[in-house]
NUDOLUM-474536 format. One record per residue (C-alpha): residue number from 0; residue in three letters; z, y, x. Coordinates in Angstrom, 2 decimals, decimal comma. Last residue first. Layout:
! residues N
+-----+------+---------+---------+---------+
:  nr : rest :      c3 :      c2 :      c1 :
+-----+------+---------+---------+---------+
: NUM :  ALA :       Z :       Y :       X :
...
+-----+------+---------+---------+---------+
END
This chain:
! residues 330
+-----+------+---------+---------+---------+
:  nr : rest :      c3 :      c2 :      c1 :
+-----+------+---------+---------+---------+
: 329 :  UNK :   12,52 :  138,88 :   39,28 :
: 328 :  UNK :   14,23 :  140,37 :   36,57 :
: 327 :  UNK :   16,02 :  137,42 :   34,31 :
: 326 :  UNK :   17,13 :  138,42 :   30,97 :
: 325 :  UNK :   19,30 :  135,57 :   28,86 :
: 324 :  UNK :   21,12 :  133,49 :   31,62 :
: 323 :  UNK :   21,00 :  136,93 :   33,79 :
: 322 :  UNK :   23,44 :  139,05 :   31,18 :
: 321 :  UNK :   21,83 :  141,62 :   29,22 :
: 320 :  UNK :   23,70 :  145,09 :   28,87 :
: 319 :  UNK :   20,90 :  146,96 :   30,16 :
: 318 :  UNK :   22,87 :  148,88 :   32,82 :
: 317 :  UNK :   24,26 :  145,72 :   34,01 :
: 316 :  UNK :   20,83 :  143,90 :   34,22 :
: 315 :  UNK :   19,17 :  147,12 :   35,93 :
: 314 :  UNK :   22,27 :  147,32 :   38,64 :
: 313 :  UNK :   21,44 :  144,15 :   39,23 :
: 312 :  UNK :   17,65 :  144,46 :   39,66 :
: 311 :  UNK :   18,33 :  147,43 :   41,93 :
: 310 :  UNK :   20,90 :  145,43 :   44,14 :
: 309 :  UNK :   18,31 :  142,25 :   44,22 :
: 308 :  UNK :   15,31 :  145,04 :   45,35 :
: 307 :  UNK :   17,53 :  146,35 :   47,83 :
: 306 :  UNK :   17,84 :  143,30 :   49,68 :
: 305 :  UNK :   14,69 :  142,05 :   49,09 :
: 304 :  UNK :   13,01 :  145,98 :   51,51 :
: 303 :  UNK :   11,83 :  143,93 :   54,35 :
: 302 :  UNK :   10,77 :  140,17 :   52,04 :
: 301 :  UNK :    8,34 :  142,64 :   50,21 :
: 300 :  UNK :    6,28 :  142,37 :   53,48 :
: 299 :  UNK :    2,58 :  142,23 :   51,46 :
: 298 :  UNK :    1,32 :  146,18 :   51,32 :
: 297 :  UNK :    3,56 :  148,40 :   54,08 :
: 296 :  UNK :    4,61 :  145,89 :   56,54 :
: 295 :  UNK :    1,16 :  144,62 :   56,23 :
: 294 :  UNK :   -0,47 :  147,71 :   56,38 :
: 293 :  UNK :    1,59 :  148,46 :   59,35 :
: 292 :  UNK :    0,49 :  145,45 :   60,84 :
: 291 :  UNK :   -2,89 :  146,49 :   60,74 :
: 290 :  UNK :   -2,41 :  149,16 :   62,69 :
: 289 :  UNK :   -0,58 :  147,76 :   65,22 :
: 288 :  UNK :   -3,58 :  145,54 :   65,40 :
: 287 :  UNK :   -6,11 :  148,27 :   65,86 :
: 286 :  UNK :   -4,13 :  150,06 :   68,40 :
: 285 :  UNK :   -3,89 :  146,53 :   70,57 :
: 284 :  UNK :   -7,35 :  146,82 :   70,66 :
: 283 :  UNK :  -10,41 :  144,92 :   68,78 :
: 282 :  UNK :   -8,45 :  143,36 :   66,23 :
: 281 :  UNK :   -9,80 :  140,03 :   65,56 :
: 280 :  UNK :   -6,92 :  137,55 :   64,11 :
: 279 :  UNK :   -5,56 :  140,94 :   62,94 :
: 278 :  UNK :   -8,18 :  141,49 :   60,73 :
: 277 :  UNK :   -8,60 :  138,23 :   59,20 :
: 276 :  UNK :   -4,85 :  138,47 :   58,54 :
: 275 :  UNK :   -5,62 :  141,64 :   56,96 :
: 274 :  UNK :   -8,01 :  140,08 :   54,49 :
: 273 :  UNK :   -5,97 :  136,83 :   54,14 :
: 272 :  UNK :   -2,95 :  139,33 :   52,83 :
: 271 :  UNK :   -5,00 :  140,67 :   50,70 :
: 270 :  UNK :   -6,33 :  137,76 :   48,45 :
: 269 :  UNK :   -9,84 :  136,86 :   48,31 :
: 268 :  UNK :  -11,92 :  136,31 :   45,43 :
: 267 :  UNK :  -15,95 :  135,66 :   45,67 :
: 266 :  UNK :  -18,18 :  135,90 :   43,25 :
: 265 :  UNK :  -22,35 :  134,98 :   44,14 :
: 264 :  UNK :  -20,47 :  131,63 :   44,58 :
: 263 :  UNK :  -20,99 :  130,95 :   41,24 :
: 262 :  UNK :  -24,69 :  130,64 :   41,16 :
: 261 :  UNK :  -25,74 :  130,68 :   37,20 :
: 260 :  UNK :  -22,29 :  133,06 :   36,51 :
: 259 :  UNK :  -20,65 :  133,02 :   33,35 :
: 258 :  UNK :  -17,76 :  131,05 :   35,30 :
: 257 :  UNK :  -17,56 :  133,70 :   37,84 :
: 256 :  UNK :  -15,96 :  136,28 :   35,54 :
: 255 :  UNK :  -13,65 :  134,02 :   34,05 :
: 254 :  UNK :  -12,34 :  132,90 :   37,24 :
: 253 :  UNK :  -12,36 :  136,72 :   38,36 :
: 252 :  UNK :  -10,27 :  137,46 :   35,20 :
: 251 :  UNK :   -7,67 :  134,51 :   36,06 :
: 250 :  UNK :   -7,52 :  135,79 :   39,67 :
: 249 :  UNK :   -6,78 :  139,45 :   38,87 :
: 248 :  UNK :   -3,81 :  138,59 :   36,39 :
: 247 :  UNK :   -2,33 :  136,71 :   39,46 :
: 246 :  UNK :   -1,33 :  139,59 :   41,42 :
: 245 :  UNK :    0,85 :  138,70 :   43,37 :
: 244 :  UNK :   -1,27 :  137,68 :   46,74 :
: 243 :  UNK :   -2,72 :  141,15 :   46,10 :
: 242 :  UNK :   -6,48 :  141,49 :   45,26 :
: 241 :  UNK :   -9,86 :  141,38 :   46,82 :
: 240 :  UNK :  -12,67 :  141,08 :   44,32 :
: 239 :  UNK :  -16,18 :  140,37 :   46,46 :
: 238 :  UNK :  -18,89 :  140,50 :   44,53 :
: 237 :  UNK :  -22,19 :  139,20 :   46,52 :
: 236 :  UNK :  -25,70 :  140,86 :   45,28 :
: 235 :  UNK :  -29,04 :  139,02 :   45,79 :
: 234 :  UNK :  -31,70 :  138,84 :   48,27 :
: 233 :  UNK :  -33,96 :  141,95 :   49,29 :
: 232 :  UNK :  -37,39 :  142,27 :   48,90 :
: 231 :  UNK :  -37,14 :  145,57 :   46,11 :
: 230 :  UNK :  -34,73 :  147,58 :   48,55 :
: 229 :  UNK :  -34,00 :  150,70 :   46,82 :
: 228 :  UNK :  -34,70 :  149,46 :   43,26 :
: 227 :  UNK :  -33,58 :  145,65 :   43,28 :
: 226 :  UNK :  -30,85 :  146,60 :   45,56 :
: 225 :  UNK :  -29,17 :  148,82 :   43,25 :
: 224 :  UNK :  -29,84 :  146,80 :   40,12 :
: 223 :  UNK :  -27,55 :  143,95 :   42,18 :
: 222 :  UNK :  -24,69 :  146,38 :   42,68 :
: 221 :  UNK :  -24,84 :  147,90 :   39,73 :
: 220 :  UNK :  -24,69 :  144,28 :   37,88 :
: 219 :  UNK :  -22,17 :  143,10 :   39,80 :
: 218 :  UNK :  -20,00 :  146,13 :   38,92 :
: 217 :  UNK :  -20,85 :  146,04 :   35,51 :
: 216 :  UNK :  -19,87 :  142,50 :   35,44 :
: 215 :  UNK :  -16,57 :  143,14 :   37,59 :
: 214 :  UNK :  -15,67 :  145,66 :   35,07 :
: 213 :  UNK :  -16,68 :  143,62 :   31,97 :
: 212 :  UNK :  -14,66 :  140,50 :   32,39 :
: 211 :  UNK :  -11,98 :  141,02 :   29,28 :
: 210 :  UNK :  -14,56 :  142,40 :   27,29 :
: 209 :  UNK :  -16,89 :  139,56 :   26,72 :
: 208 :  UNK :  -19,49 :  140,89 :   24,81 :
: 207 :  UNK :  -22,14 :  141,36 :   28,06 :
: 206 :  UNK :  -21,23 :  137,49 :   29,24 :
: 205 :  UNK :  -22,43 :  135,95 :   26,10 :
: 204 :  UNK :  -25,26 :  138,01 :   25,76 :
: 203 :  UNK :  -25,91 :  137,25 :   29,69 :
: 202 :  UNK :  -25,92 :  133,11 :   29,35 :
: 201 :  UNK :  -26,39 :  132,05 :   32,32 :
: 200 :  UNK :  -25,48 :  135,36 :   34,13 :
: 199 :  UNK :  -27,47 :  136,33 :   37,44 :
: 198 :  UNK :  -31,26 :  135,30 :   36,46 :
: 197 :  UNK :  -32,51 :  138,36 :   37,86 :
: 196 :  UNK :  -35,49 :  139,82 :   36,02 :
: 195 :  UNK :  -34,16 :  138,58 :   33,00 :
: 194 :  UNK :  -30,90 :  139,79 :   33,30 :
: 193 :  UNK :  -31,76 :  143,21 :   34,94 :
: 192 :  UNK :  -34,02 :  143,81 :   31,91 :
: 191 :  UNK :  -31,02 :  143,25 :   29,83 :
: 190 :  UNK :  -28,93 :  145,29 :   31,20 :
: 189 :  UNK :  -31,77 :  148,33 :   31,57 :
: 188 :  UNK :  -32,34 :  147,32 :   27,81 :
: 187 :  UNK :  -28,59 :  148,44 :   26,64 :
: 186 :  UNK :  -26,82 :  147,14 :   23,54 :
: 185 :  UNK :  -25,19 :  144,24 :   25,31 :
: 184 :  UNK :  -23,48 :  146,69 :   27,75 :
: 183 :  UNK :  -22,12 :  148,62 :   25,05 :
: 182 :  UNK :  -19,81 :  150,29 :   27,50 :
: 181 :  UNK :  -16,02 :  150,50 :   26,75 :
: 180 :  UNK :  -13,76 :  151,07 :   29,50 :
: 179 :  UNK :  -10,60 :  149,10 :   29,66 :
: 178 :  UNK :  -10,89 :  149,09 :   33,50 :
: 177 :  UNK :   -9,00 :  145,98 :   35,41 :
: 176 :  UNK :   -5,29 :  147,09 :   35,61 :
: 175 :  UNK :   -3,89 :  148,43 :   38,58 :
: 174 :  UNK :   -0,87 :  147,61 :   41,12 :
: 173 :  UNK :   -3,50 :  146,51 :   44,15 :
: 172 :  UNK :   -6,86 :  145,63 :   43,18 :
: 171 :  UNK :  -10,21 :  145,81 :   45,03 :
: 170 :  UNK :  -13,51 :  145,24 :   44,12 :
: 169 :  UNK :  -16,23 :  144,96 :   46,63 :
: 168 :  UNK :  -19,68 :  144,84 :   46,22 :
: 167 :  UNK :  -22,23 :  143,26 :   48,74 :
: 166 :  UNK :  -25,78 :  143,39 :   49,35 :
: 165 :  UNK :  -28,22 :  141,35 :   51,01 :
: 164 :  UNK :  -31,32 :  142,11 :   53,48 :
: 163 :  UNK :  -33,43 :  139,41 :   54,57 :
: 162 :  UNK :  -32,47 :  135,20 :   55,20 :
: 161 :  UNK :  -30,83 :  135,76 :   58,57 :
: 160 :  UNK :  -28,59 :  138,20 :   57,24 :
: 159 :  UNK :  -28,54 :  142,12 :   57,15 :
: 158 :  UNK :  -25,90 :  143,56 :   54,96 :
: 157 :  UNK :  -26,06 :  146,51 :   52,46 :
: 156 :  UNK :  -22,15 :  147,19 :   51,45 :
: 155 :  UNK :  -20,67 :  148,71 :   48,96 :
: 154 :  UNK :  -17,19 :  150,12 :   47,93 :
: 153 :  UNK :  -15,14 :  150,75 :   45,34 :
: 152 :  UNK :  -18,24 :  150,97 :   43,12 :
: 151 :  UNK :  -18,82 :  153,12 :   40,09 :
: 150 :  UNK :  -19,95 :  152,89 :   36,48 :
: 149 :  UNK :  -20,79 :  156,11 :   34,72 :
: 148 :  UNK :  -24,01 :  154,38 :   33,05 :
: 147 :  UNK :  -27,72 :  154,76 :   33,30 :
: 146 :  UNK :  -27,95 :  151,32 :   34,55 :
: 145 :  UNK :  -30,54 :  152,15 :   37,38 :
: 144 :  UNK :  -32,90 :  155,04 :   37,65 :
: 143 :  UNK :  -31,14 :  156,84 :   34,81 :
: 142 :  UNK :  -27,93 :  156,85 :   37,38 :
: 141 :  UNK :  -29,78 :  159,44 :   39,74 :
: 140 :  UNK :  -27,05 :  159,71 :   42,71 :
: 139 :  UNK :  -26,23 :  156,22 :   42,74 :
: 138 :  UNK :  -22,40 :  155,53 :   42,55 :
: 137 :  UNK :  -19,82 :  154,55 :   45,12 :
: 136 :  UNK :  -16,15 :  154,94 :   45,43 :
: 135 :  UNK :  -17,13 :  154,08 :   48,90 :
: 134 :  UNK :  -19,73 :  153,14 :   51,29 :
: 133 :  UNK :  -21,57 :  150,91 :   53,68 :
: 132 :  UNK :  -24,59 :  150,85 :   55,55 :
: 131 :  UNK :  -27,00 :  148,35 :   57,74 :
: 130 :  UNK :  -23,78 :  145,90 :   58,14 :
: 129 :  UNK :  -25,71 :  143,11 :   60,62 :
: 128 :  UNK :  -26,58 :  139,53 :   61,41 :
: 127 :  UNK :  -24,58 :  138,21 :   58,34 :
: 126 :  UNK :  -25,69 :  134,48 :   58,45 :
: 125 :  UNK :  -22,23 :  133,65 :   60,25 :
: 124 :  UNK :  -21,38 :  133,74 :   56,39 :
: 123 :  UNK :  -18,06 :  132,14 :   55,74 :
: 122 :  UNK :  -17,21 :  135,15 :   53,21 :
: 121 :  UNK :  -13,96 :  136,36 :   55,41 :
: 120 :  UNK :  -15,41 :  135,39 :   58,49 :
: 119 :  UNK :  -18,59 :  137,20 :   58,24 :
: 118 :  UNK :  -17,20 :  140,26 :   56,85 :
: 117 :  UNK :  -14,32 :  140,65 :   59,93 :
: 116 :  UNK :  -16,81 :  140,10 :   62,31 :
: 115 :  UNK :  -19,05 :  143,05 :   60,96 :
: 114 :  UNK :  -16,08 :  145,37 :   60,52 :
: 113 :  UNK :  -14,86 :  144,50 :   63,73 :
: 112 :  UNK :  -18,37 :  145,19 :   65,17 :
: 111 :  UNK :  -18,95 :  148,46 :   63,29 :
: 110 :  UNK :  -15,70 :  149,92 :   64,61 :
: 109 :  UNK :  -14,94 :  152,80 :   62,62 :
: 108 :  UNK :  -15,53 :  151,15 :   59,64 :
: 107 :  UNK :  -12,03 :  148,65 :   59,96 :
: 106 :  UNK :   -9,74 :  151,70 :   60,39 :
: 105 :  UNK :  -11,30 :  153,49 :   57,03 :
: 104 :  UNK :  -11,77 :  150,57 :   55,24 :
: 103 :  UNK :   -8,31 :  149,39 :   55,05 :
: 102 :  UNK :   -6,21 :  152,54 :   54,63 :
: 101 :  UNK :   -9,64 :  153,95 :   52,90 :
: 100 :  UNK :   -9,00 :  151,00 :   50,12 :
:  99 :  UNK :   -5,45 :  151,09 :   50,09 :
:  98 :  UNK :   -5,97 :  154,44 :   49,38 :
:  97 :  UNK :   -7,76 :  153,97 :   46,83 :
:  96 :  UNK :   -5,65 :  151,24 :   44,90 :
:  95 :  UNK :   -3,08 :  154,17 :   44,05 :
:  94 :  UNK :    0,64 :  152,53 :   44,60 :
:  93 :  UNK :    1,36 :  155,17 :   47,27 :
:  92 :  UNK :    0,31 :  157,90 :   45,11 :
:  91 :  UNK :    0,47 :  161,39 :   46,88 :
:  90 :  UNK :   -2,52 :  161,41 :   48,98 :
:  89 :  UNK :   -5,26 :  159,53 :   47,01 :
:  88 :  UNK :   -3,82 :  159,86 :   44,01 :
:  87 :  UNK :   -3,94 :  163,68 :   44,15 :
:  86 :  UNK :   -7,48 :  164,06 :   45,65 :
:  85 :  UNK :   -9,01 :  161,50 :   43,17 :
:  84 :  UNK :  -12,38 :  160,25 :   45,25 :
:  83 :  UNK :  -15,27 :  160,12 :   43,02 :
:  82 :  UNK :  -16,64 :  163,66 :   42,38 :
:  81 :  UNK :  -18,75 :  164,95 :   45,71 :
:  80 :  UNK :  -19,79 :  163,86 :   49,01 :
:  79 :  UNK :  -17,35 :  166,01 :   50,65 :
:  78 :  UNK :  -14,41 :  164,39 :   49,39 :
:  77 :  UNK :  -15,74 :  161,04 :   50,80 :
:  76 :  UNK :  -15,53 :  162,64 :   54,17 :
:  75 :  UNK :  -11,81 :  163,88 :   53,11 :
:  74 :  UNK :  -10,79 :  160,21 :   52,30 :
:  73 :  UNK :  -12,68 :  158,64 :   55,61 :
:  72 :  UNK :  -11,01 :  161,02 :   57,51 :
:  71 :  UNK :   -7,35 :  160,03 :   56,10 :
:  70 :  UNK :   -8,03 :  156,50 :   56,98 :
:  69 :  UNK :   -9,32 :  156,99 :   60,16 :
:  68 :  UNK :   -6,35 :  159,22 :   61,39 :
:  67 :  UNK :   -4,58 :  155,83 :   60,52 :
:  66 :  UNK :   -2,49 :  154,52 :   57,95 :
:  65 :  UNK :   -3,03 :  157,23 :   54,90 :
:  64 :  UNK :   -0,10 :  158,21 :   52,46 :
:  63 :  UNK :    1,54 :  160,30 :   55,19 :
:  62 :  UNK :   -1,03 :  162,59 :   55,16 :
:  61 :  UNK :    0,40 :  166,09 :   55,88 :
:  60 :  UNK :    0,03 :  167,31 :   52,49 :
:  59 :  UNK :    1,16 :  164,38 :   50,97 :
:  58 :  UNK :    4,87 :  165,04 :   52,82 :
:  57 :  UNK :    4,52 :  168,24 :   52,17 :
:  56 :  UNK :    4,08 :  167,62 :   47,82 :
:  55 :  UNK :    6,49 :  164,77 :   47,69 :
:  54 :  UNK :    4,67 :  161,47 :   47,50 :
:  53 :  UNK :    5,24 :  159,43 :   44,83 :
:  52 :  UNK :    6,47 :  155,22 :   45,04 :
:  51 :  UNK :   10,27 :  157,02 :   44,13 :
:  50 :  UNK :    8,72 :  158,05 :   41,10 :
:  49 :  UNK :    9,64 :  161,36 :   38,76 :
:  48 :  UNK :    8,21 :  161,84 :   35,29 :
:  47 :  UNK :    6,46 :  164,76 :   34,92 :
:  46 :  UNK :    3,07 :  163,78 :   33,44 :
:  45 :  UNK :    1,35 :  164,40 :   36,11 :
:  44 :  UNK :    3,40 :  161,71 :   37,61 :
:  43 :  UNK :    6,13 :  163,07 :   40,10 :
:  42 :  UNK :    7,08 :  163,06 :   43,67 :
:  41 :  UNK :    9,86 :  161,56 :   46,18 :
:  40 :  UNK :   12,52 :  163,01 :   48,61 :
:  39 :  UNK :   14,07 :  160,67 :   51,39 :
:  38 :  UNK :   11,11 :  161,10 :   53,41 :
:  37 :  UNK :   11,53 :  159,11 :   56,76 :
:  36 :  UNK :    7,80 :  157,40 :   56,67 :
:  35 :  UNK :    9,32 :  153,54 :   57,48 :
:  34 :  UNK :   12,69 :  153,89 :   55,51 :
:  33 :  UNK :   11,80 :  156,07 :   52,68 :
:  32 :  UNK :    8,84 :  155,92 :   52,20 :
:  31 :  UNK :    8,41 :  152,47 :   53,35 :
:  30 :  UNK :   11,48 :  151,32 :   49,90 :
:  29 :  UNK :    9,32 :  153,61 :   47,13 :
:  28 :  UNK :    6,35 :  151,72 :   48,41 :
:  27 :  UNK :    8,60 :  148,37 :   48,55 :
:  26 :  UNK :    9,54 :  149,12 :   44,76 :
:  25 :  UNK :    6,51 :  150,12 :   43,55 :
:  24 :  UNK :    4,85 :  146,44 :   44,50 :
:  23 :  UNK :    7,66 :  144,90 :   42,86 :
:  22 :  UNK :    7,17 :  147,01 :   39,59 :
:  21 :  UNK :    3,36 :  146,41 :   39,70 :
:  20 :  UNK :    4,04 :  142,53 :   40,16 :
:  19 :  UNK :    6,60 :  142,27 :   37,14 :
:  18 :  UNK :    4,36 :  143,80 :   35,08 :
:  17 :  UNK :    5,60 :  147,47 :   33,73 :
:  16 :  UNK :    7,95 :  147,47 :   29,98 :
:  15 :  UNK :   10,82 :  147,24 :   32,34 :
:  14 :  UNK :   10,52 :  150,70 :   33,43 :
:  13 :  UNK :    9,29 :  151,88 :   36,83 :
:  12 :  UNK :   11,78 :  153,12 :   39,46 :
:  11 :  UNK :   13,11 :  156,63 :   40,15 :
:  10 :  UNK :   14,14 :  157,18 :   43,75 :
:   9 :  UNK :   14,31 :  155,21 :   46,86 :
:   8 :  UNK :   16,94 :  156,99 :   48,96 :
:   7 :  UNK :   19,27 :  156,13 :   46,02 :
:   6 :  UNK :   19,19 :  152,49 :   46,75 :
:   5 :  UNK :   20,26 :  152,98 :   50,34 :
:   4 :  UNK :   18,76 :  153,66 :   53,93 :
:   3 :  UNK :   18,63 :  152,39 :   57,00 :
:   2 :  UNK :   15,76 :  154,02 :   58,93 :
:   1 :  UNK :   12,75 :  150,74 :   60,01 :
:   0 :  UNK :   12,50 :  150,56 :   63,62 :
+-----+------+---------+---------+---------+
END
C-alpha cells in the first residue's frame, strides 16, 4: 500500500521551460519515492539544484533506484566491465533511462526463456530459436575495427533464428532527448563501406546529413558493422527503439529514421507499456510478475500520483500569475 503523502513530500519540480512528458514523468518519480520507497527527502543535480525525482545519497546507496536484486546486479556487473554505466545516474536518478534499462533487463536476463519468449512476441518473430548473448551500454572493445567512433549501444542482442544468426539493437527512451552528438558520419569511409556492402539506407548520403535521425543511424549502423565483423554469415541488424507511451517526440524521429531505410521493418518502435505487458502476459513466477508490476506502477501509472499532479499544476498557474484560459499545464 502506497504511504499517503502531500505535495511537499515530493520536492522540487522541473521548470516550465521542460516538455510536458519529461515534467509528468518527474512528477510520478518524485510522487513513488515518496509514497511507494518511503523517502520523504530528495537529491540534487550536479549542478546543485534540488529534485524531488533524485535520490538522497542513503537512500541511492542502498539501491532503491533498482526493481529487483537483478536489476542492481546487472548495474554493478556492467560496472566491472569498464566506462559505460554512469554510477550516479544510475542509482540516484530516477528519471535516468539506464536504469530503466537494467530495471527491465536485469529481471528479464535472468531467465533466458522469458527473455527469449518475451523477444519473439514483441517483434512477431517465432523465427527466434535462441538469444546466443546479450549486453548493455555496449561498445566494441577495438572501435578502429568497426566505425571508429565513440558510439554506444543500450543494449544488444545476437539472436539465433531459423534463417542463421541475427542481431538486434535496442534503443530505449524514457525522459531523454535523442543525442545531439555530432559525427561526420558522411565524411567517414568505414560508413560508407558499410553502405555499400550492406544495402541498409536507400539513399545513405541522404540519411548520413540528416541530423535529426543520427543516433538511431549510428546505432543501426554499429550494430550491423558488428555482425558483419564477428559473425561475417550472419543476417542483418533489427533496431528496436522502445519508448514511453508519452513520448511522442521519439515516434516522429523513428518514423523518420525508418523511412531512409531500403527494408523498413529492419526498425521497429514499441512503446513501454506493451513491453511490460508482454512481460507480464509471460512471467515465469508470481515473483516475476510482481515485479513487473512495480515497474508499471513506477514507469506508466501516472493515473496513482493525478491528484497531486492537478494540485501542483494549480499551485504553478497561481504562482505564475496566468489564469488557465490563457496557460494550460497539462
Amino acid at each position: 500500500m502506497p504511504l499517503d503523502v502531500s505535495l511537499a513530500d515530493l520536492g522540487d519540480q522541473p521548470r516550465l521551460s521542460e516538455g510536458i512528458h519529461a515534467r509528468r514523468a518527474r512528477f510520478h518519480q518524485s510522487w513513488y519515492r515518496a509514497a511507494q520507497l518511503g523517502v520523504k527527502s530528495w537529491g540534487s543535480a550536479p549542478s546543485g539544484r534540488p529534485f524531488g525525482s533524485i535520490l538522497p545519497p542513503a537512500a541511492a546507496e542502498a539501491g532503491l533506484n533498482f526493481a529487483a536484486s537483478e536489476s542492481r546486479q546487472l548495474f554493478l556487473s556492467r560496472r566491472q566491465q569498464g566506462w559505460g554505466a554512469d554510477p550516479v545516474r544510475m542509482t540516484r536518478h530516477m528519471t535516468s533511462s539506464q536504469t530503466l534499462l537494467v530495471n527491465l533487463l536485469g529481471p528479464l536476463g535472468s531467465d533466458p526463456t522469458w527473455l527469449l519468449e518475451v523477444l519473439r512476441l514483441l517483434l512477431q518473430r517465432s523465427d527466434i530459436a535462441e538469444v546466443i548473448r546479450w549486453d548493455i551500454e555496449f561498445a566494441p572493445p577495438r572501435r578502429s575495427q568497426y566505425l571508429g567512433d565513440m558510439t554506444r549501444l543500450d543494449a544488444f542482442f545476437r539472436v539465433r533464428t531459423d534463417f542463421g544468426v541475427e542481431g538486434l539493437v535496442l534503443e530505449l527512451k524514457y525522459t531523454d532527448r535523442f543525442s545531439s552528438r555530432r559525427i561526420d558520419v558522411a565524411g567517414s569511409q568505414r560508413y560508407a563501406e558499410l553502405a555499400s556492402s550492406r544495402d541498409l539506407w536507400h539513399d545513405p548520403q541522404a540519411a548520413f546529413i540528416d541530423p535529426t535521425i543520427g543516433q538511431l543511424l549510428r546505432c543501426h549502423a554499429l550494430g550491423e558493422r558488428i555482425l558483419q565483423v564477428d559473425e561475417p554469415s550472419a543476417g542483418g541488424t533489427t533496431l528496436l527503439l522502445v519508448s514511453h507511451p508519452n513520448d511522442t517526440t521519439a515516434l516522429l524521429v523513428m518514423d523518420r529514421y525508418r523511412a531512409a531505410l531500403t527494408n523498413k521493418s529492419r526498425a521497429v518502435d514499441l512503446a513501454l507499456d506493451r513491453v511490460l505487458a508482454v512481460a507480464l502476459a509471460t512471467a515465469p513466477s508470481a515473483s516475476a510478475a510482481a515485479v513487473v508490476r512495480g515497474l508499471q506502477l513506477r514507469y506508466l501509472d501516472h493515473w496513482e500520483s493525478e491528484h497531486l499532479w492537478q494540485e501542483h499544476t494549480t499551485d504553478v498557474a497561481r504562482l505564475t500569475g496566468r489564469s488557465r484560459g490563457r496557460f494550460t499545464i497539462q
